[in-house]
C-alpha positions as CSV (number, residue, x, y, z in Angstrom):
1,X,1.0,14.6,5.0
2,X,-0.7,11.7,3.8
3,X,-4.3,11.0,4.4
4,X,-5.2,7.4,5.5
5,X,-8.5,6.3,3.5
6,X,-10.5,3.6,5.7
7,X,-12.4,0.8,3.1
8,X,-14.6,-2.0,4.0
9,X,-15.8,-4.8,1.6
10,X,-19.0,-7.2,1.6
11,X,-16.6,-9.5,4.5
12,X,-16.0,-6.5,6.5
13,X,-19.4,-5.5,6.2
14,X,-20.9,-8.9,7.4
15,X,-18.8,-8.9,10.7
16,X,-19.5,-5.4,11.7
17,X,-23.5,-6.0,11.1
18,X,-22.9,-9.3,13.8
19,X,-22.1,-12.2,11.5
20,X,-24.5,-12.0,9.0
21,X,-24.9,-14.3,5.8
22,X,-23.4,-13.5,2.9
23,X,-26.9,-12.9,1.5
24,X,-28.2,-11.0,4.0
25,X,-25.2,-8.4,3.1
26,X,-25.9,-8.1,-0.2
27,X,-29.8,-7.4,0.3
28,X,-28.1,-4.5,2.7
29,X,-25.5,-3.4,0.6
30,X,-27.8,-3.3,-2.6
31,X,-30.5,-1.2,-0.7
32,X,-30.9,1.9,-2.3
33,X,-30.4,4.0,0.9
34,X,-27.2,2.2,1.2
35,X,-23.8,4.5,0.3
36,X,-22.6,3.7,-2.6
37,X,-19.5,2.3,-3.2
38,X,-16.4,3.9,-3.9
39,X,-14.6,1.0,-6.1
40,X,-15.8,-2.4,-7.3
41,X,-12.7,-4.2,-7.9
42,X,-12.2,-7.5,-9.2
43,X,-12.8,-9.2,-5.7
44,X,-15.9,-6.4,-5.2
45,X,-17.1,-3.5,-4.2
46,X,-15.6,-1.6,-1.4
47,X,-16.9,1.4,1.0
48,X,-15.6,4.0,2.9
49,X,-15.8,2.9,6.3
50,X,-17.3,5.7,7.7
51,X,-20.3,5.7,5.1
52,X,-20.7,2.4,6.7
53,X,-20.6,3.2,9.9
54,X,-22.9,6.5,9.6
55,X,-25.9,4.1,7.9
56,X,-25.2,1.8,10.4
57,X,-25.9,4.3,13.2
58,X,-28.8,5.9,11.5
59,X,-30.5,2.0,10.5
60,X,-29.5,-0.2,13.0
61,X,-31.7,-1.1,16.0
62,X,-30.7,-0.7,19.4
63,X,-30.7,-4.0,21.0
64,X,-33.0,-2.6,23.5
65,X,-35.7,-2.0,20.7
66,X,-38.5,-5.0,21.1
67,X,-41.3,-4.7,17.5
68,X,-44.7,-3.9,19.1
69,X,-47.6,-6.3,17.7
């Protein structure tokens, strides 16, 4: 059985955090609470998907979430 392995790259990244700059997904991926990568290939670094996705969970804000004064 062969296990499928799920990767995302800086352009992945951008689209599943809404379209962000190219610079804003750097300053996210070079946080040091971000997972680290698993490669960095010629074209860059790529991440497991779900590492992604469980930061994502565990920093993003819920749309609903208004910063108090």
């Amino acid at each position: 059985m062969t296990k499928v392995i799920s990767l995302m790259g800086a352009h992945e990244i951008r689209i599943r955090l809404g379209g962000v700059s190219r610079q804003r997904a750097y300053q996210i991926t070079s946080r040091a609470d971000f997972p680290a990568p698993v490669a960095d290939l010629a074209q860059g670094k790529v991440w497991l998907t779900d590492d992604v996705e469980v930061w994502m969970k565990a920093h993003r804000r819920d749309e609903g979430d208004a910063e108090q004064p």
